[in-house]
RODO-2510 file (C-alpha; in nm, 4 decimals, decimal comma):
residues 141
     n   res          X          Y          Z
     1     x     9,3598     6,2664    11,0177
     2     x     9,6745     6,2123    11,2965
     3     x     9,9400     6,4150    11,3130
     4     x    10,1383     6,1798    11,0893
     5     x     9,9397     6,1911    10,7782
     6     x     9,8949     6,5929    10,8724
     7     x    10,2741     6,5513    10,8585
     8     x    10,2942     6,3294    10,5295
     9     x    10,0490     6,5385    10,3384
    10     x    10,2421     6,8760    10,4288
    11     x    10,5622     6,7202    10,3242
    12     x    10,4354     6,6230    10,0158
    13     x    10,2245     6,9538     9,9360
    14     x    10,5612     7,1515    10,0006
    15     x    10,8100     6,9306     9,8748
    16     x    11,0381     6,8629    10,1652
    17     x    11,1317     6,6165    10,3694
    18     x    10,9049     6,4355    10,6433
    19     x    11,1819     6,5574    10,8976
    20     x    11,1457     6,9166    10,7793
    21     x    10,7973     6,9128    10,7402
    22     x    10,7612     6,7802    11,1637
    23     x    10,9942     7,0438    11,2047
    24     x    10,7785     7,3210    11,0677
    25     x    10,4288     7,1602    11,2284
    26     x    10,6528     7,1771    11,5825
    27     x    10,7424     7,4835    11,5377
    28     x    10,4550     7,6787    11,4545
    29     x    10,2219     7,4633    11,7966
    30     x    10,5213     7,5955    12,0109
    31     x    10,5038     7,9427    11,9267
    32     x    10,1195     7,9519    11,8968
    33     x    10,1098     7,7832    12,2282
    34     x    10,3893     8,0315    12,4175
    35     x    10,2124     8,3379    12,2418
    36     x     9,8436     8,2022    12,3923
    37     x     9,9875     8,0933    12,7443
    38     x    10,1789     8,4608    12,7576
    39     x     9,8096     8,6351    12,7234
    40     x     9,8830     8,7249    12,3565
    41     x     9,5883     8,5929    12,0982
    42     x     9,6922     8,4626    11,7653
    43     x     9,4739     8,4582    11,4953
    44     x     9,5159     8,2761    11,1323
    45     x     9,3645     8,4662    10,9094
    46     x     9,0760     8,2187    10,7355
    47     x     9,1692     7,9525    10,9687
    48     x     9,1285     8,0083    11,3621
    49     x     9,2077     8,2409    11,6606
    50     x     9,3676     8,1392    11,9898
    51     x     9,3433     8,3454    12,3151
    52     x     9,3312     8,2575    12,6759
    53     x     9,0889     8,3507    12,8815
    54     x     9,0839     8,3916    13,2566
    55     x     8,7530     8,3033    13,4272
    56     x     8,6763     8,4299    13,7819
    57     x     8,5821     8,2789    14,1044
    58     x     8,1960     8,2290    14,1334
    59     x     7,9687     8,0584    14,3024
    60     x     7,7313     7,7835    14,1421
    61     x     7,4709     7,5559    14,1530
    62     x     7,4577     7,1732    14,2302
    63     x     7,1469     7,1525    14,0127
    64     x     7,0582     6,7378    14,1354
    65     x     7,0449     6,9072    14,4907
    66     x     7,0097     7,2980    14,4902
    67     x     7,3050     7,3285    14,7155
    68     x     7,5368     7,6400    14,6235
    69     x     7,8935     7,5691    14,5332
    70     x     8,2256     7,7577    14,5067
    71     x     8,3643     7,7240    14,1738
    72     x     8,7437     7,8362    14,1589
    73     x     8,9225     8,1013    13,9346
    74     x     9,0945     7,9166    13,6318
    75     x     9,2250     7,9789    13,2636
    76     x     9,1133     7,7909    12,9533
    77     x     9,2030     7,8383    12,6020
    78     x     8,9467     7,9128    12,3429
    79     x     9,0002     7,8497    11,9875
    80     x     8,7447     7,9853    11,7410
    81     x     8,7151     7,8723    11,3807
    82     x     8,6935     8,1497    11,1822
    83     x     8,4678     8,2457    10,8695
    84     x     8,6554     8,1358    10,5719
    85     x     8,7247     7,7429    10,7901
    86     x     8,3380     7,7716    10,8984
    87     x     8,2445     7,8176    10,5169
    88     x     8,4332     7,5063    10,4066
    89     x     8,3312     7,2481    10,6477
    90     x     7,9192     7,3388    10,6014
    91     x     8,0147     7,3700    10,2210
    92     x     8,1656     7,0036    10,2439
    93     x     8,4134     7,1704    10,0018
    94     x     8,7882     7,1979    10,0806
    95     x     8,9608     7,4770     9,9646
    96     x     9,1225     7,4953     9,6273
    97     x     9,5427     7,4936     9,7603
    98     x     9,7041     7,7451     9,6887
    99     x     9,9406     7,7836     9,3492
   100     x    10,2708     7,8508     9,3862
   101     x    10,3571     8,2053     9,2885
   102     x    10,6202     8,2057     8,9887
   103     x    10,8722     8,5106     9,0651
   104     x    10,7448     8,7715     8,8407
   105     x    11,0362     8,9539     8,6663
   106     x    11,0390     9,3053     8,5974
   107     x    10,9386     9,4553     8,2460
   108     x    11,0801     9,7771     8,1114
   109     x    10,9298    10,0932     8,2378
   110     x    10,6569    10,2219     7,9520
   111     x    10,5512    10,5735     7,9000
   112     x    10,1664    10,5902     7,8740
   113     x    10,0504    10,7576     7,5816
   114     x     9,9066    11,0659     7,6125
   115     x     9,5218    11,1200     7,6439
   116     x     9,2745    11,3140     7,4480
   117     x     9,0671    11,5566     7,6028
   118     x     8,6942    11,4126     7,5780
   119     x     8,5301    11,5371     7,3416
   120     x     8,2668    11,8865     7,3956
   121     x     7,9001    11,7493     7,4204
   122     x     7,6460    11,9945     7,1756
   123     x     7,3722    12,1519     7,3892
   124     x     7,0326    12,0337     7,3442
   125     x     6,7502    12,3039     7,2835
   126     x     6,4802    12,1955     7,5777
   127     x     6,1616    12,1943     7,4417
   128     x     5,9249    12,4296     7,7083
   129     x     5,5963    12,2736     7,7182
   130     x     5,2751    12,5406     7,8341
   131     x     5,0478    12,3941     8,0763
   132     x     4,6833    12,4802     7,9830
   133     x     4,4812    12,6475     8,2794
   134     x     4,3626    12,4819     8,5288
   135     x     3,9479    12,3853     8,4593
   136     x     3,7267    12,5378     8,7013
   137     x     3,4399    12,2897     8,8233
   138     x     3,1535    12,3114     8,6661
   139     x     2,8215    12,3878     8,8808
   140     x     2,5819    12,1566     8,9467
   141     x     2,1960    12,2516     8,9647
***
């Protein structure tokens, strides 16, 4: 998918305009983006996380000739899918999208009836069982 069926299938799904909807998708990459190049992660619950990470200077390997290299400091962004995204692509199942909520108006305040104490349980006699004596071995001859 390109980002204009992303943005044709989010205009439909929230029932706005193709303008509105690019609006929204530009939007939300800008301030991900600023919050990730500023040092700050962002994470979507169920979806990803986005953080920047600074690697040091080191020194490396040519592995075809053994040689030892400098490898400069840089930054590089890491974006991990997380567990609810990972579940749903091995599943091969997309998510069920989400129903929109109704706006719930509010009932009349009720008085909850009052409640009986439990009822007393009887005691039950225990029945005391002896133990016989123990059995002393008896001799062999």
């Amino acid at each position: 998918m390109n980002r204009s069926q992303l943005l044709n299938e989010f205009a439909e799904r929230n029932e706005m305009t193709r303008k509105e909807a690019d609006a929204v998708l530009t939007s939300l990459v800008e301030i991900i983006t600023g919050s990730v190049a500023s040092g700050e992660d962002v994470a979507i619950s169920g979806f990803a996380k986005f953080r920047r990470i600074d690697r040091p200077a080191r020194l490396a390997r040519n592995p075809a000739t053994g040689e030892t290299v400098k490898v400069k400091a840089k930054r590089v962004a890491r974006i991990t899918p997380l567990k609810n995204f990972k579940d749903s692509v091995l599943s091969g199942r997309a998510p069920k999208p989400a129903a929109r909520k109704a706006v719930a108006k509010k009932a009349p305040a009720r008085k909850a009836p009052a409640k009986k104490a439990p009822a007393k349980k009887k005691a039950v006699a225990k029945k005391t069982v002896k133990k016989a004596p123990a059995r002393k071995p008896a001799k062999r001859r």
